[in-house]
N, C-alpha and C positions, 0 to 999 in steps of 0.2 A: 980679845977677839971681837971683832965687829960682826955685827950681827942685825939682819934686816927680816922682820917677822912680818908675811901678811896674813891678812883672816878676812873674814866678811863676804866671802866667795861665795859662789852657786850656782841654783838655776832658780831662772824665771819666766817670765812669760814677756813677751813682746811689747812693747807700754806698760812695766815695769821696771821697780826702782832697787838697786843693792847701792849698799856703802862698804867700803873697802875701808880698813883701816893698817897702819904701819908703825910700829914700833921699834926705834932704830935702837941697839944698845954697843956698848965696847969704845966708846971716845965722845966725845963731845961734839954736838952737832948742830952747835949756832951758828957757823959760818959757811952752814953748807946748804944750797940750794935741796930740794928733795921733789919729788917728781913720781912720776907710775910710766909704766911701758908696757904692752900686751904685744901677744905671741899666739899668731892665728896656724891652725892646722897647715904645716908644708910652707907658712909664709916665715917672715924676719920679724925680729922681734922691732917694733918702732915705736914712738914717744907717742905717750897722749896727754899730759901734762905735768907744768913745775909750779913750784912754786920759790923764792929769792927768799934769800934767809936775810935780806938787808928792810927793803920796805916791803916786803911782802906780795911782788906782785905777783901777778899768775898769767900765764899763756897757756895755751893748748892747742894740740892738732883740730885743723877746720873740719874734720868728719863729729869730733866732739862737741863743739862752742855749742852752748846755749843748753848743754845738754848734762854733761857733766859737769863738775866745781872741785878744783882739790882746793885744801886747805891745813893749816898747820895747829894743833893741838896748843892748849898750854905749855904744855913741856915741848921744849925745842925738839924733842927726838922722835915728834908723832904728824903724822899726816895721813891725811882721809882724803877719798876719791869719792864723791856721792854722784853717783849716776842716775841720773833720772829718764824718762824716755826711751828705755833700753831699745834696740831694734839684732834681731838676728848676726847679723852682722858685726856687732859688739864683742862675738862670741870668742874667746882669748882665754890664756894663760895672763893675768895682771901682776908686774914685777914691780916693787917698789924699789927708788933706787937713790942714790945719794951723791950728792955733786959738789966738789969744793972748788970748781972754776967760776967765777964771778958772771955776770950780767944777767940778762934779761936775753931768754934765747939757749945761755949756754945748752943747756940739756939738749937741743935738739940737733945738736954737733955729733958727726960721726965718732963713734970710739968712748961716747959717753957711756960709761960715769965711773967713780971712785968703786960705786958698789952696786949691789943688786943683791935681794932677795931671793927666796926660793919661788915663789911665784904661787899668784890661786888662780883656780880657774873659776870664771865667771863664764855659764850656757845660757845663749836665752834664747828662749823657745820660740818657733813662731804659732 
């Protein structure tokens, strides 16, 4: 059974930082892109970034850049969100999610992905 664990959720204050981490288990997870999504009060849930399980690159929603970094653990099956800069608006349910359609971008395709997490919620205060 595949299984997608997040943690490192909270609350914090406005101009601060949380790391999110993911631990994906139940198959093997080298060839699959992996990525995070958040889910705002009454809104849809939408991508905020991936990262390619081939050369490792990373994109991210333009509300993010500069602000957030996901990244991939040692072991294929982990990936972190370190958000820095937090602003109100941040403030979401964060889903880690798993993708075995190729490129650069996929993730940000309707109907994405293989999986998804239970989700944490990350408050930031103003």
């Amino acid at each position: 059974q595949v299984q997608l664990v997040e943690s490192g959720g909270g609350l914090v204050q406005a101009g601060g930082s949380l790391r999110l981490s993911c631990a994906a288990s139940g198959r093997t997870f080298n060839r699959y892109a992996m990525g995070w999504f958040r889910q705002a009060p009454g809104k849809e849930r939408t991508f905020v970034a991936a990262i390619t399980w081939t050369a490792g690159a990373t994109y991210y929603h333009d509300s993010v850049k500069g602000r957030f970094t996901v990244s991939r653990g040692n072991a294929e099956n982990t990936v972190y969100l370190q958000m820095n800069s937090l602003k109100p608006e941040d403030t979401a349910v964060y889903y880690c999610a798993a993708d075995s359609t190729p490129g650069i971008g996929a993730m940000r395709r309707k109907g994405c992905c293989d999986y998804f997490g239970q989700g944490v919620q990350v408050t930031v205060s103003s």
